[in-house]
Each structure stands twice: as C-alpha cells, then as structure tokens.
C-alpha positions as CSV (number, residue, x, y, z in Angstrom):
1,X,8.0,-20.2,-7.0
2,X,5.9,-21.4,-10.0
3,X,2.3,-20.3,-10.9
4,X,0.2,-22.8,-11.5
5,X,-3.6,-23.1,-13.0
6,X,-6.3,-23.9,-11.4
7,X,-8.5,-26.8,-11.8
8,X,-12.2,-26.3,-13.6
9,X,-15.3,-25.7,-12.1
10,X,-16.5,-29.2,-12.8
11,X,-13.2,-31.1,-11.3
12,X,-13.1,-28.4,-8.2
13,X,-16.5,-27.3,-7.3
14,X,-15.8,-26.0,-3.8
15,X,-12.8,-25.3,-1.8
16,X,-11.6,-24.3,1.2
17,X,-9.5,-21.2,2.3
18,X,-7.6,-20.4,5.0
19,X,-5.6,-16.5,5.8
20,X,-7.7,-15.5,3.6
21,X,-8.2,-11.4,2.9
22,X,-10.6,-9.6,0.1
23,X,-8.4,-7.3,-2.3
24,X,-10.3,-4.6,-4.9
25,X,-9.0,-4.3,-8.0
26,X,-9.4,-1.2,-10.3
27,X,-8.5,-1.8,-14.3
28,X,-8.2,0.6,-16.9
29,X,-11.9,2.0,-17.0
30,X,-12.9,3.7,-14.1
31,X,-16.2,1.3,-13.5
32,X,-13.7,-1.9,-13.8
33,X,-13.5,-3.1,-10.7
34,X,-13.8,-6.3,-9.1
35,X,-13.5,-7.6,-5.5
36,X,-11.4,-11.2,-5.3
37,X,-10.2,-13.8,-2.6
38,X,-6.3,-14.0,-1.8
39,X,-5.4,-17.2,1.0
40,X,-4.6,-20.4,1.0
41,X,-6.1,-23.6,-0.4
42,X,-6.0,-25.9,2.1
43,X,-6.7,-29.2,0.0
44,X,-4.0,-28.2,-2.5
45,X,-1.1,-27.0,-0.5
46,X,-1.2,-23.6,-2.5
47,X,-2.0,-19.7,-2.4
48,X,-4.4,-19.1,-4.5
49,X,-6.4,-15.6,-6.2
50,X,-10.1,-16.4,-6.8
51,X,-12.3,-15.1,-9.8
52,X,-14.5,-11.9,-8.8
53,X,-16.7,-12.3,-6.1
54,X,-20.4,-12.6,-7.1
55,X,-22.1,-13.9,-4.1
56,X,-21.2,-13.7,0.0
57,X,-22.8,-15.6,2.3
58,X,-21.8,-14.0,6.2
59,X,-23.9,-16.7,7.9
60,X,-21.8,-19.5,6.5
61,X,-18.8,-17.6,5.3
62,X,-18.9,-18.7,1.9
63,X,-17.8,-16.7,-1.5
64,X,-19.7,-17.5,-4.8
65,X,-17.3,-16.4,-7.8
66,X,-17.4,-15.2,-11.3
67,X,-16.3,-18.9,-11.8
68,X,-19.0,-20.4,-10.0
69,X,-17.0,-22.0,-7.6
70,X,-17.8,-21.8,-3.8
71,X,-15.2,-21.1,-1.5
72,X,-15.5,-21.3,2.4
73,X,-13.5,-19.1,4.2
74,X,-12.3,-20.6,7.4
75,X,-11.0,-19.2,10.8
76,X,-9.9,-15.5,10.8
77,X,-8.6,-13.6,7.8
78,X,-4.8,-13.7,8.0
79,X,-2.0,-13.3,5.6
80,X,-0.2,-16.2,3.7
81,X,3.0,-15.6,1.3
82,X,2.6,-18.0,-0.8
83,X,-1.2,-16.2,-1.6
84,X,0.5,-13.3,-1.7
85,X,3.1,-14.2,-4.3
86,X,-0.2,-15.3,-6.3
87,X,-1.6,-11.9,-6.0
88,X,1.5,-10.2,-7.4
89,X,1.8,-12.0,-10.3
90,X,-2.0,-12.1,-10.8
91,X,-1.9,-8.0,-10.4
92,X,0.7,-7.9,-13.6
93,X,-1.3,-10.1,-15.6
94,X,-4.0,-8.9,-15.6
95,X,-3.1,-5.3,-15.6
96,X,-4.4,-3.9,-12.3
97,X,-3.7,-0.5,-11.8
98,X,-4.7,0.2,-8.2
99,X,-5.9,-2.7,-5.4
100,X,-7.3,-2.0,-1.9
101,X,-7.6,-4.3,1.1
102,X,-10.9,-4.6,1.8
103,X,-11.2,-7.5,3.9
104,X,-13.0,-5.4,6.9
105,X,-16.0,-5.5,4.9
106,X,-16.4,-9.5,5.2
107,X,-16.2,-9.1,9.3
108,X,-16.9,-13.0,10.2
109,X,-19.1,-14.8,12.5
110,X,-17.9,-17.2,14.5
C-alpha cells in the first residue's frame, strides 16, 4: 500500500476523521515528545498521521495541529488498518523510538 503526501494547509484546511486514536511519540531527546492523530480521512478515502497536536477542543471534538490544520474527530475512537499502516511507516521515518496510546485522555462527548 503506497504512502502518500498530504495536501497543504491552504488547499485542506479542515478535515474530518473517523477510528481515530491519539498515539505519543518519544524521539531521541528525552523532552521530544509529541502527541498526534492516527484514523481515517473520510473525504479522502485514506489513513492518515496528523502533525503534533497543538490545540483540543472536547466540546466540539476538534484537534488544532502543528500544521494548523483542524481536524474533527467523529463518532468513537476506533482502529483503522489503513491508519495504522500510516503510523508504521510514519514511526520509521521519523525515527520514533518509543509511542504510547493515549487516546483515553481525549474521552468524548457525545
């Protein structure tokens, strides 16, 4: 299954996720962490690893990233394989050396 890019912050401004879960990743340094979404894009038919998470929104249930792009997470957090295959290959690329699930700390409201 190919990887592909993703689209800029001016074409894609917002999108919406679905089995989506919150992964940490820990780099090299010890302080180098970052939080990101794992799911699937709806609109585009594809899993999908967001930038770091910057800003979360419970009420609404909308992620702010690095990127600037707004994601809103929709129905339960759930599990996707394509998403998954993102986050494996995203993991090696970017050199992660240890991840944790933390998608219990983004509880929803619905």
């Amino acid at each position: 299954m190919p990887i592909f890019g993703v689209a800029s912050i001016e074409q894609e401004p917002e999108e919406t996720m679905i089995f989506w879960s919150v992964r940490e990743a820990k780099f090299d340094q010890e302080n180098d962490i970052s939080r990101h979404l794992v799911g699937y894009v709806t609109r585009k038919g594809t899993g999908r690893v967001s930038s770091a998470i910057q800003e979360f929104d419970r009420k609404s249930m909308t992620v702010k990233t690095r990127s600037g792009r707004l994601y809103h997470l929709s129905g339960s957090p759930g599990f996707n394989s394509e998403a998954e295959y993102v986050w494996l290959h995203w993991k090696s690329f970017n050199g992660v050396k240890e991840e944790a699930d933390v998608t219990d700390q983004y509880g929803f409201l619905h």
